[in-house]
C-alpha positions as CSV (number, residue, x, y, z in Angstrom):
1,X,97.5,161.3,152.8
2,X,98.9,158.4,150.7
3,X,102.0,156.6,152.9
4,X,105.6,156.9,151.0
5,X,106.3,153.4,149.3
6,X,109.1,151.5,151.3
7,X,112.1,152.0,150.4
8,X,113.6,148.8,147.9
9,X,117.3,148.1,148.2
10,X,119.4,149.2,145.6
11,X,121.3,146.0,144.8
12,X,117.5,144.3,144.6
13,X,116.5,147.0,141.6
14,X,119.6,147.2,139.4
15,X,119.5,145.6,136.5
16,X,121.5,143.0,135.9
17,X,122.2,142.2,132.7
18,X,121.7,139.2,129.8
19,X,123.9,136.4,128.5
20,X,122.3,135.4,125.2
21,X,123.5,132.0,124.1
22,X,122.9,132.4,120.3
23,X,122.6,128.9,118.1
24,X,122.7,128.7,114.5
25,X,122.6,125.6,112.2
26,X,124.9,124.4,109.9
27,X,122.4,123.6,107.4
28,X,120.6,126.9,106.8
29,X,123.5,129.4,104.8
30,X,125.6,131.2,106.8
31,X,124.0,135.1,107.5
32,X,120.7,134.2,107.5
33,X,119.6,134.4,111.2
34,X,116.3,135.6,112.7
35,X,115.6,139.2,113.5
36,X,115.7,138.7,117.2
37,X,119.3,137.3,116.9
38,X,120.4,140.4,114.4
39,X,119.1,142.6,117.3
40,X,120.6,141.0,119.8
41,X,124.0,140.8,118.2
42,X,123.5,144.6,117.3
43,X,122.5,145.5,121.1
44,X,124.7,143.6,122.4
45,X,128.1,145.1,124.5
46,X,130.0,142.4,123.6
47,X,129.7,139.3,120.9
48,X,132.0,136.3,121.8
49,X,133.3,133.0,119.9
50,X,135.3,130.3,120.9
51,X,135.4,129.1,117.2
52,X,137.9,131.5,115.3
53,X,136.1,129.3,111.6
54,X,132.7,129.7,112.5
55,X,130.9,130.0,109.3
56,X,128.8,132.8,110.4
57,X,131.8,135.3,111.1
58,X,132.3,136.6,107.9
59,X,128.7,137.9,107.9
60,X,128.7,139.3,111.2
61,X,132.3,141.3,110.0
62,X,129.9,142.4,107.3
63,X,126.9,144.0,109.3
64,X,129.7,146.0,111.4
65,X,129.2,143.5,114.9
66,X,132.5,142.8,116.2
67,X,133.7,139.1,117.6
68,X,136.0,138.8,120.3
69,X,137.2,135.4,119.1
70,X,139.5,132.5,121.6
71,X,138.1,130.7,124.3
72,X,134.9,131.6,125.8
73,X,135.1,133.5,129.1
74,X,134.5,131.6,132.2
75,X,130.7,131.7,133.5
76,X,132.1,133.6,136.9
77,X,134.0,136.6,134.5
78,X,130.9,136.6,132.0
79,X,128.5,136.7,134.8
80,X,130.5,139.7,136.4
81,X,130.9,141.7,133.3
82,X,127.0,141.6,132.8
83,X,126.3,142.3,136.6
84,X,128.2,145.4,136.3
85,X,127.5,149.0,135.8
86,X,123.9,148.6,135.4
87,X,123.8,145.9,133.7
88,X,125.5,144.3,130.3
89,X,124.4,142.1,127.5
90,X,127.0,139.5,126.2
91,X,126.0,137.3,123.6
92,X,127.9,134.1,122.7
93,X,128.0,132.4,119.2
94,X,128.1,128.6,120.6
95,X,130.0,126.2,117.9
96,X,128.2,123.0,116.6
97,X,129.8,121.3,119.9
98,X,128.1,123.8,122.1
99,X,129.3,125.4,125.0
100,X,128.6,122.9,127.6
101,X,131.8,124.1,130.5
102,X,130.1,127.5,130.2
103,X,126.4,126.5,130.3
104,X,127.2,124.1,133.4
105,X,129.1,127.2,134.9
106,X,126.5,129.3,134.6
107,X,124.2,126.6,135.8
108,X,125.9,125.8,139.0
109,X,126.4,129.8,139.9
110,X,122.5,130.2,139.5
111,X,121.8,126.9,141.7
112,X,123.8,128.2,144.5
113,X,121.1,131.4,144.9
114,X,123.9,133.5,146.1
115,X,124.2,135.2,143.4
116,X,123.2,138.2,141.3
117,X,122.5,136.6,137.9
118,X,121.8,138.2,134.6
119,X,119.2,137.0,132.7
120,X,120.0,133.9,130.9
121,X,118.6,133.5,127.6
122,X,119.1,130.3,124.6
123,X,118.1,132.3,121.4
124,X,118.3,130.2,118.2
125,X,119.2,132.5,115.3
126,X,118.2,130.0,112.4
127,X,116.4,127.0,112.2
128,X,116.5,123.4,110.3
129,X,114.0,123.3,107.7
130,X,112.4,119.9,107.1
131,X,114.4,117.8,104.6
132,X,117.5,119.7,106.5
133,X,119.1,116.6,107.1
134,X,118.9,115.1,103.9
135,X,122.3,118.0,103.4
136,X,124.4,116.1,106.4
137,X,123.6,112.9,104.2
138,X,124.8,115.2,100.8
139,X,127.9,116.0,102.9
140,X,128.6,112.6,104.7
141,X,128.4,111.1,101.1
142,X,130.7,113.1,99.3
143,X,133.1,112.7,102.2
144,X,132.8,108.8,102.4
145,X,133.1,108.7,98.0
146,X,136.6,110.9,98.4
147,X,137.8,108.8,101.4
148,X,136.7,105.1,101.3
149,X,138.7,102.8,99.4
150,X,135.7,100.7,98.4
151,X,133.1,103.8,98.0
152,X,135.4,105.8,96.3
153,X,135.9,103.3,93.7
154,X,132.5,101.8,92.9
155,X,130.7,102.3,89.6
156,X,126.8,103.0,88.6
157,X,127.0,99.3,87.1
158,X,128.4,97.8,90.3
159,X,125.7,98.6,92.8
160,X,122.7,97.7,91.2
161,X,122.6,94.4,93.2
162,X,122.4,96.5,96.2
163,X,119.5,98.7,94.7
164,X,117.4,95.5,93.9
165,X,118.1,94.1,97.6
166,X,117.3,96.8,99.4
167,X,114.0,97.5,97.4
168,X,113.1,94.1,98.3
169,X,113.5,94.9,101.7
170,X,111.7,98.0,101.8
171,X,108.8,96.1,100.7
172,X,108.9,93.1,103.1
173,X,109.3,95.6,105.9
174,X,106.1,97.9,104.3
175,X,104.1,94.5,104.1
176,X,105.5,92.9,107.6
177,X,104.4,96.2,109.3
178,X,107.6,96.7,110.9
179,X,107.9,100.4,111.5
180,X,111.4,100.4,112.7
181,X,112.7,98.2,109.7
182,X,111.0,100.8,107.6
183,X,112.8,103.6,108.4
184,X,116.0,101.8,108.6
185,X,114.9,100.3,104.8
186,X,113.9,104.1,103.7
187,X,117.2,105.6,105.0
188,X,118.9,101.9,102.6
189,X,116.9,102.9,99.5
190,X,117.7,106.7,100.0
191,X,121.4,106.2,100.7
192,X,121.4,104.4,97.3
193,X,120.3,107.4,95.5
194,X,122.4,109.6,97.4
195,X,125.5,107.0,96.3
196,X,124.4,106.2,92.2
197,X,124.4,110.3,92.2
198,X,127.4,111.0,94.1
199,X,129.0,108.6,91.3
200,X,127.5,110.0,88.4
201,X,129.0,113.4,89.5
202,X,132.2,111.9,88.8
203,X,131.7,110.8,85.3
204,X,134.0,113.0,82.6
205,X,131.4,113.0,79.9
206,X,127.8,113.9,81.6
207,X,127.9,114.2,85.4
208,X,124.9,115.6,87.3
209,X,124.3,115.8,90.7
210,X,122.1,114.9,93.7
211,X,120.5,118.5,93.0
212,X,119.9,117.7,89.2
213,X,117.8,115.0,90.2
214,X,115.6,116.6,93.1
215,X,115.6,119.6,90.6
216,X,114.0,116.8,87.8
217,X,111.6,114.9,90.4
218,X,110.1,118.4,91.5
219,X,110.0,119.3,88.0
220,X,108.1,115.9,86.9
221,X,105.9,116.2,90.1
222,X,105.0,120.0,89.3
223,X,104.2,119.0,85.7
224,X,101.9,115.8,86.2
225,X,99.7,117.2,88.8
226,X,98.0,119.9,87.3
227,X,95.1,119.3,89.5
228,X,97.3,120.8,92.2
229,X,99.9,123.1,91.0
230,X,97.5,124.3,87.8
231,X,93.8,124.7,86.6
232,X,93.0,121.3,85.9
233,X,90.6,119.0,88.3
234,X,90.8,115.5,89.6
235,X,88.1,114.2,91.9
236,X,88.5,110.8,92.1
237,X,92.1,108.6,92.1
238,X,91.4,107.4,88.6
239,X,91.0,110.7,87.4
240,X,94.7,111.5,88.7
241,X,95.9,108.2,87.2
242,X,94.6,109.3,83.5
243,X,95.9,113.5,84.0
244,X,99.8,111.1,84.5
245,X,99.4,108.8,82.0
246,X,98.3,111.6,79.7
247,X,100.8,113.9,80.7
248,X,103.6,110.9,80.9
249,X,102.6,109.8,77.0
250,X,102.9,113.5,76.1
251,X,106.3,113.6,77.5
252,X,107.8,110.7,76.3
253,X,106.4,110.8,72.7
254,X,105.8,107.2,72.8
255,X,103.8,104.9,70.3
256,X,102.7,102.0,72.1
257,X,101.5,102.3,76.2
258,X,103.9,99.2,76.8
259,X,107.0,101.1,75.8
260,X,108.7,102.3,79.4
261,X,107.5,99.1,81.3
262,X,110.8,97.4,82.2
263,X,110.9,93.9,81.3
264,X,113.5,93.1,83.8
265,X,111.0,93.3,86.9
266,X,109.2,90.2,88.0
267,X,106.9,88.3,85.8
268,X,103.9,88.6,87.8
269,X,104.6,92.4,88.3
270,X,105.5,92.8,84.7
271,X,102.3,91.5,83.4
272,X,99.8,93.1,86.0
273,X,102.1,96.6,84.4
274,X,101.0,95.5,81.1
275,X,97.4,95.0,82.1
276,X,96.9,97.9,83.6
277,X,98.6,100.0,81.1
278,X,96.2,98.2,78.5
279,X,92.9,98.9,80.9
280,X,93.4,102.6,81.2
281,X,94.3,102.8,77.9
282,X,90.9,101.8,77.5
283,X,92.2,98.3,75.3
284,X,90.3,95.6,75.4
285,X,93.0,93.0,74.5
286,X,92.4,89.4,74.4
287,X,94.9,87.0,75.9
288,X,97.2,85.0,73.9
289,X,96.3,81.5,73.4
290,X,98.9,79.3,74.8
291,X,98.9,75.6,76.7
292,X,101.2,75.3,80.1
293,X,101.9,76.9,83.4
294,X,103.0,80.5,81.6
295,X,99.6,81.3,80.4
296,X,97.6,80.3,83.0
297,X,99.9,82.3,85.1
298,X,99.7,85.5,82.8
299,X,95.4,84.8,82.9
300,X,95.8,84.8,86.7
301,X,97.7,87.9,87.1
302,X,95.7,89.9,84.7
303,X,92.6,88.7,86.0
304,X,94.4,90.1,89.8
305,X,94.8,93.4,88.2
306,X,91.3,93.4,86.6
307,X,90.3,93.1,90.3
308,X,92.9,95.2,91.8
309,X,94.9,93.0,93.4
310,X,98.7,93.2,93.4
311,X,99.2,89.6,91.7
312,X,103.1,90.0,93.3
313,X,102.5,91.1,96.6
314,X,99.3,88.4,96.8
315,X,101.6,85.7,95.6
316,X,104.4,87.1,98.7
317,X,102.2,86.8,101.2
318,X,101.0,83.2,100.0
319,X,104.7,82.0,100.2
320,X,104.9,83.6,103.4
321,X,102.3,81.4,104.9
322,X,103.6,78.4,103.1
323,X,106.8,79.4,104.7
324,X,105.2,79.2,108.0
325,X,103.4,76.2,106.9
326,X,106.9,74.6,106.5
327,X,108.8,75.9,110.0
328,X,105.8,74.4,111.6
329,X,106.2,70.9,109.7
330,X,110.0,71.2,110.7
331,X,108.9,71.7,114.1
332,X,106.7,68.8,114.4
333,X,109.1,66.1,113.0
334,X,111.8,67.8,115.4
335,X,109.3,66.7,118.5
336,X,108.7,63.5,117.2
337,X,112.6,62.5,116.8
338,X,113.1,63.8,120.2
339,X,110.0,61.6,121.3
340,X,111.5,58.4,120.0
C-alpha cells in the first residue's frame, strides 16, 4: 500500500506570478520586437509605462495591448498585484533611462527572503544590430549641425584641413601600434564623413545624405567583387586587384590608367600610385631622363613599388628614427652642459 504524499502548504504551491521587465532599443524601428516580448505583452494582465512618448506606444495601441501610462507602480504594489489571486503577470516597458527605483525595489524585497516573490524576468524585445551605433552618431550629428554655432555654419571647403590631419593621424597611430589611438583616430576620420555629409544635405542645388553614400559604397563594393557577390573567381590577391581595376576602368570610361590618381597626395605616394597603376596595366614604361634630387627620388620610389614597399610609409618610419636619433643628440648635449 503506497503511503499518501505529505501534505505541501498552500501558500508554498500557489503560484505567484511574473514581473517582466521588457527593453527595447532606440535604434531598431519602433514595433519590431521579438516574439517572446509580443507574447508576453499579449499574456500579460497588465502592461505599464512610465514614459507617456515612448516610441513603441503607438504600435502596441495597434496590436489591441493596452498601456497604463504615469509613473511606474512601486516594487511593494507591483509585487502584490502579481502575488495575488493565483498569480499575475505585469509587464513594464522600461524608458531609455530604465527603471532603476523599481528594479532596486524589487531587489531589496527579494534580499529580505520574507517574501512571496513573483518571478522576475529582464526580457529584451529588440536588439542592436552591429553598426547600430553608427545611427546615435547620424542623430548626434544632425543635432550638433542645427545647434552649434561653429558646426552649423561650416562648409565642405572649410574642413578639408581637418580631413587631411586626421588621416595623418590615423596612419601614425596604424603604424605606431597604438590600439587605443586607433579607435579614437577611426571614430576622427569617421566623424568627418559623418560631418562633410551632414553639410552636403544642406546644399540647395544637389544635397545627398549620409545614406546616399553607404547606399553608393555598398553599391561599388557589391559591383567590384564579383568573386564574392557573383560567378567570377579570384584565387590569389592579384587576381582581386585586376577583377577592380577592370571593373573600376569600365566604370569610369577612362583613357589613360593615370586619370583618377590625385596629384594633390604626397610625392612619394603619388608616384609609387603611378607605378603601380603602370605595372598592372601590364606597361613597361621607362623612366624619364632627368639630372637632380627629383628623379633619383621618382627611380627610388618606383623601384619601392617594383618591390612592394610603400616608398611613403618606408620613408616615415626613417624620419621616425632620425627623429629619435635627434632627441637622443639633444639629450646628450643637455648632460654635458649640466656636467660643466
Amino acid at each position: 500500500m503506497t503511503a499518501p504524499d505529505s501534505p505541501v502548504p498552500a501558500d508554498a504551491a500557489a503560484p505567484t506570478g511574473r514581473i517582466v521587465l521588457l527593453t527595447t532599443s532606440h535604434r531598431v524601428a519602433p514595433g519590431l520586437l521579438s516574439w517572446p516580448a509580443w507574447q508576453a505583452l499579449r499574456g500579460a494582465h497588465r502592461v505599464l509605462s512610465g514614459d507617456p512618448d515612448h516610441p513603441q506606444l503607438p504600435y502596441l495601441r495597434d496590436a489591441g495591448v493596452e498601456v497604463e501610462l504615469g509613473a511606474a507602480p512601486g516594487a511593494r504594489e507591483l509585487v502584490d498585484y502579481c502575488v495575488a489571486e493565483g498569480g499575475r503577470t505585469a509587464v513594464v516597458i522600461t524608458s531609455a533611462e530604465g527603471e532603476s527605483e523599481l528594479t532596486d525595489g524589487l531587489a531589496r524585497l527579494a534580499g529580505s527572503g520574507r517574501e512571496a516573490m513573483p518571478d522576475l524576468e529582464l526580457l529584451p524585445g529588440s536588439y542592436d544590430l552591429p553598426g547600430a551605433r553608427l545611427l546615435d552618431l547620424v542623430q548626434v550629428m544632425d543635432r550638433v549641425r542645427a545647434e552649434c554655432p561653429w558646426s552649423g555654419t561650416r562648409t565642405n571647403e572649410e574642413l578639408v584641413k581637418y580631413g587631411i590631419e586626421e588621416a595623418y593621424e590615423l596612419v601614425e597611430a596604424i603604424e605606431e601600434g597604438d590600439r587605443e589611438a586607433l579607435l579614437e583616430e577611426l571614430g576622427d576620420v569617421l566623424l568627418q564623413v559623418v560631418f562633410h555629409a551632414r553639410i552636403a544635405q544642406d546644399d540647395p542645388e544637389h544635397p545627398f545624405s549620409i545614406d546616399d553614400v553607404a547606399g553608393g559604397i555598398v553599391d561599388k563594393l557589391i559591383h567590384r567583387h564579383p568573386h564574392v557577390f557573383g560567378d567570377e573567381a579570384a584565387e590569389t590577391p592579384e587576381d582581386v586587384r585586376r577583377h577592380w581595376l577592370r571593373t573600376k576602368a569600365a566604370e569610369k570610361r577612362r583613357d589613360s590608367v593615370t586619370e583618377g590618381v590625385p596629384l594633390g597626395q604626397p610625392s612619394l605616394a603619388l608616384t609609387a600610385k603611378l607605378a603601380s597603376r603602370a605595372r598592372m596595366a601590364g606597361l613597361d614604361v621607362a623612366l624619364p631622363d632627368g639630372a637632380g634630387i627629383g628623379y633619383e627620388l621618382l627611380a627610388l620610389a618606383v623601384r619601392a613599388e617594383a618591390d612592394g614597399v610603400d616608398p611613403e610609409a618606408a620613408l616615415r618610419a626613417a624620419a621616425r628614427a632620425y627623429r629619435d636619433a635627434i632627441r637622443a643628440a639633444e639629450g646628450s648635449a643637455a648632460e654635458g652642459s649640466a656636467a660643466r
